[in-house]
N, CA and C of each residue as an Amber inpcrd file, in Angstrom:
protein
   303
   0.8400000  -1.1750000   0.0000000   0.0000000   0.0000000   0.0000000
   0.8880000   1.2430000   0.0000000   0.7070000   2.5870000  -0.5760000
   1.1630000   3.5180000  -0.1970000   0.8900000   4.1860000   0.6720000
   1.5290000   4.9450000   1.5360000   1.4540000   5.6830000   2.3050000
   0.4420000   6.8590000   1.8480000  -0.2630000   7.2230000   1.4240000
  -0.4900000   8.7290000   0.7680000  -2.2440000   9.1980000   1.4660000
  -2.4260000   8.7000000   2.2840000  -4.1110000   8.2900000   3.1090000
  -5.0450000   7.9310000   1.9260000  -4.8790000   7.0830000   0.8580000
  -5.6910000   7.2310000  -0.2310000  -5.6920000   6.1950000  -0.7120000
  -4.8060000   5.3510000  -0.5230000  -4.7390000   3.9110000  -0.5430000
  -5.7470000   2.5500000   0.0830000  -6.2300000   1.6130000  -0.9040000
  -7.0980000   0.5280000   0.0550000  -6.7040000  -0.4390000  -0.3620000
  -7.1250000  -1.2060000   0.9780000  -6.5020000  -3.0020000   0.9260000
  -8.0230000  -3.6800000   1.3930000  -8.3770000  -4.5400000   0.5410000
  -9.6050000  -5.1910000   0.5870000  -9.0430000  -6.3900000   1.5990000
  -9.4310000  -6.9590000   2.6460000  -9.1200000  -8.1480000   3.3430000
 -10.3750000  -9.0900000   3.3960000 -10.3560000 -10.3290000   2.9010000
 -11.9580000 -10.9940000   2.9290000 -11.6080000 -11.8560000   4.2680000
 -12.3520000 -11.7440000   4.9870000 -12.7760000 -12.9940000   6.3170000
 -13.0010000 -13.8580000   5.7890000 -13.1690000 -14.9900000   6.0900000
 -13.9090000 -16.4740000   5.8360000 -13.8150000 -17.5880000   7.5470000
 -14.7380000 -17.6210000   7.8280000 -15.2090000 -18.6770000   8.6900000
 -14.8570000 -19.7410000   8.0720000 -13.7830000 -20.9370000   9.0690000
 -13.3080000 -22.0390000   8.3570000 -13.8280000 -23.2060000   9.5300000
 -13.6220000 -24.2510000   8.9920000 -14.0930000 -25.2330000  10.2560000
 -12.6970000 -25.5690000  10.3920000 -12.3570000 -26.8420000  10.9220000
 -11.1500000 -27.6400000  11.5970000 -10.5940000 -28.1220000  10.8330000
 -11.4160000 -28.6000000   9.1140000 -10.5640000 -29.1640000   7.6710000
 -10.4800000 -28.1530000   6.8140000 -10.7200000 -26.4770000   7.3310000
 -10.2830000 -25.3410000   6.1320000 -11.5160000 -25.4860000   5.4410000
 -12.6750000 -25.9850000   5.3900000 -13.5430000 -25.8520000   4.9050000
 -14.6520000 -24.7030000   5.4830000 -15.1650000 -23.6440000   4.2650000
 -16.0590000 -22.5700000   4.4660000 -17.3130000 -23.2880000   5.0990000
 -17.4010000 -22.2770000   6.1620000 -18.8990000 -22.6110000   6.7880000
 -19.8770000 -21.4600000   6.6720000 -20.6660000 -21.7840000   4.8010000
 -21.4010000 -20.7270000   4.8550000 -22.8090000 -20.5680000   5.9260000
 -23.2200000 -21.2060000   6.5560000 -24.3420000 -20.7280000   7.5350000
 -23.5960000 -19.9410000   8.9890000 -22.3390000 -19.9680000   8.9060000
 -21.6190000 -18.9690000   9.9760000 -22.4950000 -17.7020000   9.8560000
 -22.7320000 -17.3000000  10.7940000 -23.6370000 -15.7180000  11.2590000
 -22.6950000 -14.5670000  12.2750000 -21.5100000 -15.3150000  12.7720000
 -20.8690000 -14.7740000  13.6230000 -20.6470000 -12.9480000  13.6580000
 -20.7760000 -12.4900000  14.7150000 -19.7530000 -11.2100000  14.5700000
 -18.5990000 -10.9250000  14.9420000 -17.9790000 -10.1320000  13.8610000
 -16.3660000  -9.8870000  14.0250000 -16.1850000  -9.1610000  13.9070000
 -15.2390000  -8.5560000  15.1660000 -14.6440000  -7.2120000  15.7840000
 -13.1900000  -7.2520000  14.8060000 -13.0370000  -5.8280000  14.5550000
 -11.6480000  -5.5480000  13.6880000 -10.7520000  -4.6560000  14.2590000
  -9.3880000  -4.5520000  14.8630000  -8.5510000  -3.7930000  15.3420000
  -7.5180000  -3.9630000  14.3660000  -7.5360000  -2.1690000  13.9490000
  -5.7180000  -2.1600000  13.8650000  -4.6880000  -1.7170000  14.4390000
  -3.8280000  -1.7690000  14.3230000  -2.3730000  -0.9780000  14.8000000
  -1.7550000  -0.9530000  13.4860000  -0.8610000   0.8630000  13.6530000
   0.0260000   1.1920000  13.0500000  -0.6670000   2.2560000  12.0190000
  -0.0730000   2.3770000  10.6500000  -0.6210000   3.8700000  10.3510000
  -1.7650000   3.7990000   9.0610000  -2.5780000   2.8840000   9.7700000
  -3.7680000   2.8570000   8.8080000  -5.0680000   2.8570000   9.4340000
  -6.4740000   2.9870000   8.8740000  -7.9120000   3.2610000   9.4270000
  -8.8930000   2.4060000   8.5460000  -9.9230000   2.3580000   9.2970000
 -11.0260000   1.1550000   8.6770000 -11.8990000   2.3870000   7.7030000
 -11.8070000   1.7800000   6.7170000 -12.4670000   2.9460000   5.5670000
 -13.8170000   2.3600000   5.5550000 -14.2080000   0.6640000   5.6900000
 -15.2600000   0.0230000   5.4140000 -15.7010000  -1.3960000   6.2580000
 -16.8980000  -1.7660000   6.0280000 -16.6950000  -2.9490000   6.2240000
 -17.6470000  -3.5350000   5.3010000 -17.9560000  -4.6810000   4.8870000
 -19.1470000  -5.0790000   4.7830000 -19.3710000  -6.8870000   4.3580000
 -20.6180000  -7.3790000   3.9490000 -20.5370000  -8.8490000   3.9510000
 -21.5950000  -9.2570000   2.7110000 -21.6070000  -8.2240000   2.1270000
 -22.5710000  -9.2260000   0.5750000 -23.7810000  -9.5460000   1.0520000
 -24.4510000  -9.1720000   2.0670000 -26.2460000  -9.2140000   2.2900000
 -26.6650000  -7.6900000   1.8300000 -27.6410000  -7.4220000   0.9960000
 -28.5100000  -5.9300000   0.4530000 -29.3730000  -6.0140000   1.9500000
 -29.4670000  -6.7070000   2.9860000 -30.2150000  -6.6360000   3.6250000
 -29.1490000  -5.6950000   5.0500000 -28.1740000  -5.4760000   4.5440000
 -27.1300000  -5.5520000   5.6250000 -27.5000000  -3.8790000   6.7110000
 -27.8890000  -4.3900000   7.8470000 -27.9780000  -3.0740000   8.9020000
 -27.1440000  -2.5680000   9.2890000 -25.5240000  -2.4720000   8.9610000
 -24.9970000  -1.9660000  10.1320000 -24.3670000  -0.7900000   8.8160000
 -23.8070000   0.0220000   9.8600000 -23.0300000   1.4460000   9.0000000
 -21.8870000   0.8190000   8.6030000 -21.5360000   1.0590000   7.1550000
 -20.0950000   0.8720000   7.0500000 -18.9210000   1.0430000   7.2040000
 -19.1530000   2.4350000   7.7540000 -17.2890000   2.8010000   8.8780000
 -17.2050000   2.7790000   9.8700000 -17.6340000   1.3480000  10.5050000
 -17.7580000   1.1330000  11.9690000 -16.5860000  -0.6360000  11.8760000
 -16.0870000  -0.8130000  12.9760000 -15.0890000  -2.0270000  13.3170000
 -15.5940000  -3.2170000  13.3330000 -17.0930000  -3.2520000  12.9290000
 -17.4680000  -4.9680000  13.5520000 -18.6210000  -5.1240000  12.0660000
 -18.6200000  -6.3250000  12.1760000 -19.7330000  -6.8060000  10.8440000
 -19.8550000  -8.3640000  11.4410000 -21.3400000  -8.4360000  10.5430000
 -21.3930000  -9.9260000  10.9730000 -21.1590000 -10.9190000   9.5130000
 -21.0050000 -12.1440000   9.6950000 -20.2950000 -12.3900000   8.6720000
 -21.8250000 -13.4510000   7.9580000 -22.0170000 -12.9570000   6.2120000
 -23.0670000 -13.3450000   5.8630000 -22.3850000 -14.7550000   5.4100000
 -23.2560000 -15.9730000   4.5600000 -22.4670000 -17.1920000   4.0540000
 -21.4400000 -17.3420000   4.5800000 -20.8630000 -17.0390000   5.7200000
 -19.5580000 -17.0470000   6.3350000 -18.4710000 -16.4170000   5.4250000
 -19.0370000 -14.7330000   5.4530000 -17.3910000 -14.4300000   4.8970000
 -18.1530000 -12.6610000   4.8490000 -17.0970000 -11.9600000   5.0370000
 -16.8930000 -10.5410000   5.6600000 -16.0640000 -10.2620000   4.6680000
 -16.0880000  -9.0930000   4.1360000 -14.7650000  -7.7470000   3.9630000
 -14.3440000  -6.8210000   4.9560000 -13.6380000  -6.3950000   4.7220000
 -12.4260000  -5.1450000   5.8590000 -11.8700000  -4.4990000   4.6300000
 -12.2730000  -2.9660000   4.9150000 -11.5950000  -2.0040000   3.7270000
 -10.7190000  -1.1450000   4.3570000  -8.9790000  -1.3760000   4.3620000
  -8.0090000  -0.4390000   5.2510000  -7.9520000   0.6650000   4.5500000
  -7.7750000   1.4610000   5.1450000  -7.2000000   3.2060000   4.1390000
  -6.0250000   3.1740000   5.0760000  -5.1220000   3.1030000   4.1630000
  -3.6350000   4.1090000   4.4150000  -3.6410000   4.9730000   5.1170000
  -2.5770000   5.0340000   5.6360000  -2.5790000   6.5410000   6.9430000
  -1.0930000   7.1780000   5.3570000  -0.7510000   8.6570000   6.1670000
   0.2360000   9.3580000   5.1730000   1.2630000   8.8560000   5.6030000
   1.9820000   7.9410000   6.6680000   3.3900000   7.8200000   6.9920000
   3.6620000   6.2520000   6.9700000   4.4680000   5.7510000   5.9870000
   5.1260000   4.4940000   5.5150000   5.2060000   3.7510000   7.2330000
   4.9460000   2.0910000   7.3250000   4.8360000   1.1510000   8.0570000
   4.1770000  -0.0740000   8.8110000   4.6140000  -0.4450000   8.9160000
   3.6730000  -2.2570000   9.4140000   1.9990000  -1.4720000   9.9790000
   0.7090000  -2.5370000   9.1590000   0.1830000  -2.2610000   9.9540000
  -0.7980000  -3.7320000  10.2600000  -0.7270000  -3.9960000  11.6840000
  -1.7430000  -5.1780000  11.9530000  -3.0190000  -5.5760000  12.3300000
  -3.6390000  -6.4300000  11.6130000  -4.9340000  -6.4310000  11.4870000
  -5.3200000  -7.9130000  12.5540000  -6.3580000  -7.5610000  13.3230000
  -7.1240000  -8.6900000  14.3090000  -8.3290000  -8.4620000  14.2200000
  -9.0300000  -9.7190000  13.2880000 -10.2060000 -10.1300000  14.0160000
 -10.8650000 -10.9030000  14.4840000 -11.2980000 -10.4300000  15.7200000
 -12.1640000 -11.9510000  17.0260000 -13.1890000 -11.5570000  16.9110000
 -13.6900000 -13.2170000  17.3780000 -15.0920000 -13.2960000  17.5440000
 -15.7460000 -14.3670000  18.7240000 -16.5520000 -14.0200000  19.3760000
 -16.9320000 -14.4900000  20.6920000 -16.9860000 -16.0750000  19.9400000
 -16.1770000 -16.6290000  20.8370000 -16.2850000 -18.5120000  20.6100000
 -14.8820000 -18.8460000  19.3750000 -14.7470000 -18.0100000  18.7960000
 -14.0890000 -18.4780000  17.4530000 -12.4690000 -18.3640000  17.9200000
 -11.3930000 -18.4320000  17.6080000  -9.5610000 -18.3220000  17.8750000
  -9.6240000 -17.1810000  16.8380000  -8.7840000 -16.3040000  17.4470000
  -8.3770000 -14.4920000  16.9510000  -8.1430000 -14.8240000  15.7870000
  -7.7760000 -13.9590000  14.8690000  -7.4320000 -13.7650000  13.4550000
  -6.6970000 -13.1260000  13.2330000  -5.2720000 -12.8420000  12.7110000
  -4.3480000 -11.3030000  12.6230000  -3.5860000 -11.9340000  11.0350000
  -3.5880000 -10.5770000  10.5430000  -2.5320000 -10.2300000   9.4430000
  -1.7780000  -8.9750000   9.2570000  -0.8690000  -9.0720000   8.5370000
  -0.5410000  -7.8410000   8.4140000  -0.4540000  -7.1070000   7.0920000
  -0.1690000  -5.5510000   6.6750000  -0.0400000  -5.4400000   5.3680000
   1.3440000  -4.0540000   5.5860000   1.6360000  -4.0250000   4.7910000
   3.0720000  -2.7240000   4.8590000   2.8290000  -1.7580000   3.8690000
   2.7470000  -0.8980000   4.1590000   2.6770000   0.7650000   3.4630000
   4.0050000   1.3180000   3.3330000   4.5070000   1.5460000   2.3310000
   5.7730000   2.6940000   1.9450000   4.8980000   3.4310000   1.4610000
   6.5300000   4.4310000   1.2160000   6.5140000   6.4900000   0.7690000
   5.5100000   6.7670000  -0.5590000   4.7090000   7.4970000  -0.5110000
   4.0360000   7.2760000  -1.7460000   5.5700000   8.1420000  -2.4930000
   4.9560000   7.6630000  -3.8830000   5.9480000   8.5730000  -4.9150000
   5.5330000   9.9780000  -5.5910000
């Protein structure tokens, strides 16, 4: 990503069972934290029925599977992504932003 606050990184969730297999009747909700120099631009999960605002940290996950839309902050560096969900084991990735040009 670049640094330049204008930048986005699409991240898809997916609810997996114990063999990596999608569990689309998952309904769960998932909380999103980052650290470092980026902000949640979005969220959302592919239901037209979907209630919640989209620049808020949590979504519930439709067919078992969520998006996370990061925006770039202006200053190049690591930034890490977690998301939990009541019952489920945490989730984290990361993505890296340099200097825009």
């Amino acid at each position: 990503m670049h640094a330049d606050g204008e930048d986005l990184s699409y991240v898809q969730v997916d609810a997996l069972d114990a063999n990596d297999q999608l569990c689309p009747l998952a309904t769960n909700e998932v909380r999103f934290t980052l650290e470092g120099p980026a902000s949640i631009a979005g969220v959302g999960n592919g239901d037209h029925h979907f209630p919640a605002e989209f620049d808020t940290n949590h979504v519930a996950l439709f067919f078992g599977k969520a998006m996370l839309i990061v925006r770039s902050g202006e200053r190049p560096g690591q930034i890490r992504i977690k998301a939990s969900s009541p019952g489920l084991p945490e989730a984290d990735c990361s993505l890296q932003t340099r200097a825009a040009r």
